[in-house]
C-alpha positions in Angstrom: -95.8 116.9 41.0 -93.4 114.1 41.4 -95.8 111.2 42.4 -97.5 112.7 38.9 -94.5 112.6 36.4 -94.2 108.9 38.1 -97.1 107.7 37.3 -97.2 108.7 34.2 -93.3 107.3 33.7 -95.0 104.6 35.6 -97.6 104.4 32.7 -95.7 105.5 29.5 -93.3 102.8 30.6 -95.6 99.8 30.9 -97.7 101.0 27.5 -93.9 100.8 25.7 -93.2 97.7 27.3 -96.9 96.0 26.2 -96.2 97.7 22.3 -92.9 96.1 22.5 -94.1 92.7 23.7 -96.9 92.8 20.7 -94.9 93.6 18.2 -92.4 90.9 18.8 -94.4 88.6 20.2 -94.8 85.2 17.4 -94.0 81.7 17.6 -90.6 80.7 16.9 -89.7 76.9 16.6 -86.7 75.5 17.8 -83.4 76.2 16.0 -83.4 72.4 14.4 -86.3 73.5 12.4 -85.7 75.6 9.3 -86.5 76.2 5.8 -84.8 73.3 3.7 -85.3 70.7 6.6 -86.1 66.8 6.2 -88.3 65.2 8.6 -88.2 61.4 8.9 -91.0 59.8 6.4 -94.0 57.6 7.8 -93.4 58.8 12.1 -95.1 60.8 14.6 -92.2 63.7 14.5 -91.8 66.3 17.3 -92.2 69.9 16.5 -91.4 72.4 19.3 -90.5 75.9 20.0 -91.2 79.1 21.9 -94.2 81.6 22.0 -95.5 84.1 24.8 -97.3 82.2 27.7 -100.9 80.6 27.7 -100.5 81.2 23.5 -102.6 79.1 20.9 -99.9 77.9 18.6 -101.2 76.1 15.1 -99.2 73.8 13.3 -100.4 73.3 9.6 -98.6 70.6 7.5 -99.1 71.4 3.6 -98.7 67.7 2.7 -102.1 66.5 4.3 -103.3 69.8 5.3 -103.6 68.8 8.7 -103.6 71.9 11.4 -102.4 70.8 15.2 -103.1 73.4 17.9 -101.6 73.4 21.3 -101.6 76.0 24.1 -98.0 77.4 25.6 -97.0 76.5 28.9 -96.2 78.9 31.4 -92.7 79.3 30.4 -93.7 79.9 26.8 -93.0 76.2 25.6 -94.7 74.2 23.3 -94.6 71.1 21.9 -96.5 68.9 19.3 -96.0 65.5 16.8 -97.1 66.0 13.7 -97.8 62.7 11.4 -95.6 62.8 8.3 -95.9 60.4 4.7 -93.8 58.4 2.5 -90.7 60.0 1.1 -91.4 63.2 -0.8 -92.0 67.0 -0.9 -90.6 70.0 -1.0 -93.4 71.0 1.3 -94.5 73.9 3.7 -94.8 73.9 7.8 -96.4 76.7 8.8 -96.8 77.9 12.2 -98.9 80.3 13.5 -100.4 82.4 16.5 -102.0 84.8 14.7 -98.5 85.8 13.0 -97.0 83.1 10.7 -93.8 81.6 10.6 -93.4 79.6 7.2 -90.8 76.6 6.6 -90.4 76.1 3.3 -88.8 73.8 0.7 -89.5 70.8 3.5 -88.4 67.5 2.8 -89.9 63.8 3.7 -87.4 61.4 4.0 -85.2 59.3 6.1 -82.8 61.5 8.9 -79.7 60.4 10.3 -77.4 61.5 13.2 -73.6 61.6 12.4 -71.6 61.7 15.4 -68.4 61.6 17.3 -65.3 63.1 17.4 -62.6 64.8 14.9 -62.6 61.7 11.7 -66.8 62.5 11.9 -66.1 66.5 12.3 -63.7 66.5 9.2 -65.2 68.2 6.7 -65.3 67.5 2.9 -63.0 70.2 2.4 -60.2 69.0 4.8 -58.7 70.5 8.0 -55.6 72.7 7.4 -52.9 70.6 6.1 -55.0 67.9 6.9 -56.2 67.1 3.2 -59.8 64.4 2.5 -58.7 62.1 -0.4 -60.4 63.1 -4.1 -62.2 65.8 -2.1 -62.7 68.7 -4.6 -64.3 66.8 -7.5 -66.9 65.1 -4.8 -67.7 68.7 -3.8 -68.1 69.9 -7.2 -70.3 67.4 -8.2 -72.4 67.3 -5.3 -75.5 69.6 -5.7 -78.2 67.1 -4.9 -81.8 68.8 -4.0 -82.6 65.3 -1.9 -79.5 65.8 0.5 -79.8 68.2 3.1 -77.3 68.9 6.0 -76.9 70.7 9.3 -73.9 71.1 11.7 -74.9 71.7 15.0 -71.9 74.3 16.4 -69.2 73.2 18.9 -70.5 74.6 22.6 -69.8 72.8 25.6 -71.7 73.8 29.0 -72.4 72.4 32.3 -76.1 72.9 32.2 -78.5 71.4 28.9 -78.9 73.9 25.9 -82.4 73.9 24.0 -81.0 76.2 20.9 -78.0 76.7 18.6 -76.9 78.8 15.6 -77.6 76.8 12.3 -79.6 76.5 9.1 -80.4 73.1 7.3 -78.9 73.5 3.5 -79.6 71.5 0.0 -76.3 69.8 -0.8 -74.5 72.4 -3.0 -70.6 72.7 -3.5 -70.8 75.5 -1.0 -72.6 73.5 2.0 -71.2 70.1 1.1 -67.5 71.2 1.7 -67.9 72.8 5.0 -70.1 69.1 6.4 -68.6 66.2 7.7 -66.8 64.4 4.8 -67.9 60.6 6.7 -71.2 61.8 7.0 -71.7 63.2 3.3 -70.1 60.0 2.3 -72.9 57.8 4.1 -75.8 60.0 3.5 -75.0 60.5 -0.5 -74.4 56.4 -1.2 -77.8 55.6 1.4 -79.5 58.8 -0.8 -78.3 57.1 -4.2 -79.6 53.3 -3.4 -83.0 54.1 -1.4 -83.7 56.8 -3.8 -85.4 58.7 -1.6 -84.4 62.3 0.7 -81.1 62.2 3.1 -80.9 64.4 6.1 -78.0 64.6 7.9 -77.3 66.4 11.4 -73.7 66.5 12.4 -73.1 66.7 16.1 -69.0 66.1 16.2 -66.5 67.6 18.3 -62.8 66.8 17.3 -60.6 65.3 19.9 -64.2 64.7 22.2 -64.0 61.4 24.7 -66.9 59.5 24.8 -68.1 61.2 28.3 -68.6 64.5 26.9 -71.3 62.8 25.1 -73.1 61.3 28.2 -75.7 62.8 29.7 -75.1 63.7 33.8 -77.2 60.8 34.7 -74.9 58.0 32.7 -71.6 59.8 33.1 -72.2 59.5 37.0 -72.2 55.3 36.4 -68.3 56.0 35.3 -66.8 59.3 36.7 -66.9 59.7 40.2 -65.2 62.9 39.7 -65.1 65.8 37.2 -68.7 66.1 36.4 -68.6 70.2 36.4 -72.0 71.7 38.2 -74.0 74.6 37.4 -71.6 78.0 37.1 -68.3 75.8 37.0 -65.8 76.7 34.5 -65.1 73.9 31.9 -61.1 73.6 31.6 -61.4 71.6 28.5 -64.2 71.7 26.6 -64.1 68.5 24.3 -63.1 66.6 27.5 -65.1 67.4 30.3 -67.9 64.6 31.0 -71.9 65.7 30.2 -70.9 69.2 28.3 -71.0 68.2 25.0 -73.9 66.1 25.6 -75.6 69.3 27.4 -74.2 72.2 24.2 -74.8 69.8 21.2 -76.7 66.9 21.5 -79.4 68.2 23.6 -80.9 71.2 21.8 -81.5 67.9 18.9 -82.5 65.3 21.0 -86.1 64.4 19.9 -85.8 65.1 16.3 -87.8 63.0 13.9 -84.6 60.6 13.0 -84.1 57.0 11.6 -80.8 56.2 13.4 -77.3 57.3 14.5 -73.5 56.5 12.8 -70.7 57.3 15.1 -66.8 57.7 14.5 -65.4 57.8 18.0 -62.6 56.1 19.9 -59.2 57.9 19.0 -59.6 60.0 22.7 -60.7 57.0 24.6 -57.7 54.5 23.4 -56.1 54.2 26.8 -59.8 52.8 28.4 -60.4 50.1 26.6 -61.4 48.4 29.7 -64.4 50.6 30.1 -65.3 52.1 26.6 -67.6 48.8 25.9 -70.1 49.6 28.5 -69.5 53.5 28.3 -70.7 53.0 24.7 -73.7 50.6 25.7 -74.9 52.8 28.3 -74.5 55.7 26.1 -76.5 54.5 23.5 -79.3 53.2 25.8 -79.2 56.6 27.2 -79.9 58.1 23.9 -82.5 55.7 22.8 -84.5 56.4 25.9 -84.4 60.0 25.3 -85.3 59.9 21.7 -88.2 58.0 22.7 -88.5 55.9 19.5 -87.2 52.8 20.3 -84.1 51.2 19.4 -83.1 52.9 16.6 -79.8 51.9 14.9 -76.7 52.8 15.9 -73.6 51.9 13.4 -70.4 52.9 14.2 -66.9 52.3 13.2 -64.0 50.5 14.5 -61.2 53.7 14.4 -58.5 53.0 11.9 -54.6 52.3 13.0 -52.5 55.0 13.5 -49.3 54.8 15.4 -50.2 56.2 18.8 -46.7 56.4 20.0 -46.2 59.6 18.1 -48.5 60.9 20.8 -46.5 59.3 23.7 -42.7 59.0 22.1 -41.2 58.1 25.8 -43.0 55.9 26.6 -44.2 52.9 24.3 -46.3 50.4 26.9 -49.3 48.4 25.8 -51.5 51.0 27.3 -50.4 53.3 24.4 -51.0 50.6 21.9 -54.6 51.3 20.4 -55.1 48.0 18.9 -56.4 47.5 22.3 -59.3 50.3 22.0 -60.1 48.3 18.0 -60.5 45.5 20.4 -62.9 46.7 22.9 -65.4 48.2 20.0 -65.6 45.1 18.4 -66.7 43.3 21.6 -69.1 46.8 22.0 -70.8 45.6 18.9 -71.5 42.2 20.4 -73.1 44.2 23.3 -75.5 46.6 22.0 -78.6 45.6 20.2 -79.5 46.7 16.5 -75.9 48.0 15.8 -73.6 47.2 13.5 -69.5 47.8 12.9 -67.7 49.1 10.3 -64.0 47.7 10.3 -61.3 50.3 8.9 -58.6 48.2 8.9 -57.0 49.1 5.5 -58.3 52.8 5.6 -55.6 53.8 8.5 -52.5 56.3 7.6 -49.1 55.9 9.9 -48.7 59.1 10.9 -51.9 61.0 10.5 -54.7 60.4 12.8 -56.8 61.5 10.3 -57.1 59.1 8.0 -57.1 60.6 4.0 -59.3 58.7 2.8 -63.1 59.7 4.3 -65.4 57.6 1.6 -64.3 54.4 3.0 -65.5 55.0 6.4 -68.9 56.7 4.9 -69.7 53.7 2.6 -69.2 51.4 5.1 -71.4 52.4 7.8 -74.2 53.1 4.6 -73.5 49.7 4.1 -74.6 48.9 7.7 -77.5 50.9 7.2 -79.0 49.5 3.3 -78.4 46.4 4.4 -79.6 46.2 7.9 -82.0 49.1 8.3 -83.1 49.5 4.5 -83.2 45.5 3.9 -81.2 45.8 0.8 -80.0 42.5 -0.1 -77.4 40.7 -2.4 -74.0 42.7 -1.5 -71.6 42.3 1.5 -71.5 44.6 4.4 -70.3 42.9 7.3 -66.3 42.0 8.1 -65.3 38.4 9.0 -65.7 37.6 12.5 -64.6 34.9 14.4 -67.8 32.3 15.5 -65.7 29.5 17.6 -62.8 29.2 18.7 -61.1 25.9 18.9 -57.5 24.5 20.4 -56.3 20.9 19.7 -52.6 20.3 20.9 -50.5 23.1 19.9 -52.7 24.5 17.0 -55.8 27.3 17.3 -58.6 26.6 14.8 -61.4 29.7 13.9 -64.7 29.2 12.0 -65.4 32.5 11.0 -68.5 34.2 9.9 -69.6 37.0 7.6 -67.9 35.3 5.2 -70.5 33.8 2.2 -67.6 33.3 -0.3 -65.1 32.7 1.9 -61.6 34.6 2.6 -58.5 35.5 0.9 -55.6 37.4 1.8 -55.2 38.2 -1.7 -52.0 36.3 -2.0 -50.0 37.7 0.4 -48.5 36.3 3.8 -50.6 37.3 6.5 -48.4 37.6 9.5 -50.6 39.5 11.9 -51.9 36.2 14.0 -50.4 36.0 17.5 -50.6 33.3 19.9 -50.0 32.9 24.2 -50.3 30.0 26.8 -51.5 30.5 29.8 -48.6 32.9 30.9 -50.7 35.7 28.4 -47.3 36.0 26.7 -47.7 36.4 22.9 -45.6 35.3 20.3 -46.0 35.2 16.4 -47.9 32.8 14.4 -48.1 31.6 11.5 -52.1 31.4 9.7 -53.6 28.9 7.4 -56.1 30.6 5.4 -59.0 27.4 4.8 -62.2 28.7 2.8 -64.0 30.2 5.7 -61.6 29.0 8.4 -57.9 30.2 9.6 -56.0 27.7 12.0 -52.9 29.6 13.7 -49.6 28.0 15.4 -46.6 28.9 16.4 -43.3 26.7 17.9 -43.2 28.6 20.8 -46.5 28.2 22.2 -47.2 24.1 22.8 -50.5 25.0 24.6 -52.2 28.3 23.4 -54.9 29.3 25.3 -55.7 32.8 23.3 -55.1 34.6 19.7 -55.0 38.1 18.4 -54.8 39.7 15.3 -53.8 42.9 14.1 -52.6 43.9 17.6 -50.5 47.0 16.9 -50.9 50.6 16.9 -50.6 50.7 13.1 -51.6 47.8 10.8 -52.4 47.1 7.4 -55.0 44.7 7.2 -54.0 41.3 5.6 -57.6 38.7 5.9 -60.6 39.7 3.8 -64.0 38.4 2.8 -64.2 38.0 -0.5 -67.0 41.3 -1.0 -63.1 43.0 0.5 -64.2 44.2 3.7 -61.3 43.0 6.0 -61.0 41.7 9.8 -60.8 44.1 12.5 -58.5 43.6 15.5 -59.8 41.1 17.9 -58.3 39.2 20.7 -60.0 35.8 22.5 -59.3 33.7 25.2 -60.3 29.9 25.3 -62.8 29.8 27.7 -63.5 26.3 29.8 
């Protein structure tokens, strides 16, 4: 009698289970795909999700009417490109194994990844007490059916995540206030000249060092130590080399995009020895996994704040972040199809983060139209130095990025300092020439190297004349 009523347990229970599996069973994309999406215009974009093993999944595109089939692996993946058009839509994606999942109101049009740490996290609306400059009338007047936005939530783990908790939204009051205020800023002014659909994917962690955004293979090229395994627990999570990486960028990497903007640097201001190459090999790293070549990477050079608030007792150079402006302006120097934006008068004494948000978004669109887009006739780049020169006591810079020269809009610009060999600097005084800038000081007969702006907080004081200012730099005379 038993061995009967467990069979048929035996039976009853793998019928339920079979029902269950059936009546569940359907494809289900990956969370980056929902209704309201944008896919990047004129690519081969991935599509991928989930379905029950050895499934035939169809893909069916309304805007050519194309259907892509492919079979699910053994662990219920699958994984197609799909070939997309000019600019344009709303469109359908529908996917299918016999039950339908339907993505509506799609967009064709150019993607972008906004990244980085709490000044790319800030949203439109502010952080408590922490207000974004004009905020509330860019919200209310920002319902705009050809901007669309995702946030991809904070998680950090030690192993790579595939999925995430988010829905892609049409810029509204509501969905613009609670996105990143740098990355709205960017996507609205690149939306407004190329006329054509924004979407914008923030993955931004405030207070997040650059390793938490390297992936366990990079990180290892840096940190010897601290890379957390498999089951370790994470003691802080914005901090931790490879988890944010593994929680937020991974579940995205792949993703039909045209390029990357990144606001990062505050965490890392004490290594600016190493953040150059971490940032090189971290964008390599991310080109590689994208797979679509060198896409563009813009990023920003952080704005002055005065650091020492964070460290009152102790007030050494290595707490001085001009040194950290430094290093990511040699960074851009380093890394191909990049560009900088300087933030130089955008900075705020005694708030890290910086009030005003549109400066920092316009500038790195400015990158973009201009070096991505090929929009032409408008400034986008800060002066630079080109070549340095000495003769006797005085330090003479050419300067490029500079088409109608400089100004320092009649003021004294005192920022300039000089050193001899002994690397001791002392102030200087600056000579503002058309598109040139020679520097002395008494106390330095023989000056081997000049910096500018080299303090924790700064105003800037040298523009081109399109008013995009220097950034911090510092150079060494080299024989």
């Amino acid at each position: 009698m038993n061995n009967i009523l467990s069979k048929k347990t035996f039976a009853g229970l793998a019928l339920s289970l079979m029902i269950s599996a059936t009546a569940f069973a359907q494809p289900k994309p990956a969370s980056i795909f929902t209704d309201n999406m944008v896919l990047q215009q004129q690519s081969e974009v991935a599509v991928w999700g989930t379905d029950q093993p050895g499934k035939r999944v169809q893909i069916s595109t309304s805007w050519n009417g194309r259907k892509y089939v492919v079979v699910t692996d053994a662990n219920g993946k699958w994984s197609t490109k799909v070939a997309t058009p000019k600019a344009g839509g709303p469109y359908d994606v529908t996917i299918s194994d016999g039950k339908q999942v339907k993505l509506s109101n799609v967009l064709i049009g150019e993607v972008w990844i906004c990244a980085g740490q709490s000044n790319m996290e800030e949203p439109m609306k502010g952080f408590k007490a922490s207000p974004v400059a004009n905020s509330n009338d860019a919200i209310l007047r920002s319902k705009n059916k050809n901007i669309r936005v995702i946030t991809v939530p904070r998680a950090s783990t030690t192993e790579p995540q595939t999925e995430f908790k988010a829905q892609w939204a049409e810029a509204t009051p509501a969905s613009v206030a609670d996105f990143s205020a740098t990355g709205y800023y960017f996507g609205k002014l690149v939306n407004e000249i190329t006329n054509v659909p924004v979407g914008l994917i923030c993955v931004s962690y405030g207070g997040s060092c650059i390793q938490a955004w390297m992936s366990k293979e990079t990180s290892c090229a840096f940190e010897k130590t601290g890379i957390p395994q498999k089951g370790d627990s994470i003691k802080v999570p914005n901090r931790t080399p490879t988890t944010l990486f593994n929680g937020m960028l991974n579940p995205v990497i792949g993703y039909g995009i045209k390029g990357c903007i990144w606001y990062q640097g505050e965490t890392n201001y004490q290594e600016p020895d190493r953040y150059p190459d971490m940032l090189k090999t971290m964008v390599s790293d991310w080109r590689k996994r994208w797979n679509v070549g060198e896409f563009p990477f813009y990023f920003t050079q952080i704005a002055p704040y005065d650091y020492f608030l964070l460290t009152p007792n102790d007030k050494s150079e290595k707490n001085n972040s001009a040194y950290i402006r430094a290093a990511q302006l040699k960074a851009k120097s380093m890394i191909p199809n990049t560009g900088i934006a300087i933030l130089l008068d955008a900075g705020v004494e005694n708030n890290i983060h910086p009030y005003d948000k549109k400066t920092p978004g316009e500038r790195l669109a400015y990158q973009a139209l201009a070096k991505t887009y090929q929009v032409t006739g408008f400034g986008y780049d800060s002066p630079e130095v080109d070549q340095m020169t000495v003769k006797d006591s005085t330090v003479s810079l050419s300067l490029k990025n500079i088409p109608n020269g400089i100004t320092s809009y009649d003021k004294e610009v005192t920022l300039f300092e000089i050193a001899g060999s002994d690397n001791k600097f002392y102030p200087a005084k600056a000579e503002l020439g058309r598109k040139s800038i020679t520097v002395t000081s008494p106390q330095v007969k023989n000056p081997v190297s000049v910096r500018y702006a080299f303090r924790n907080y700064v105003e800037a004081q040298v523009f081109n004349t399109e008013g995009l200012p220097m950034g911090t730099f510092s150079l060494t005379l080299t024989k």
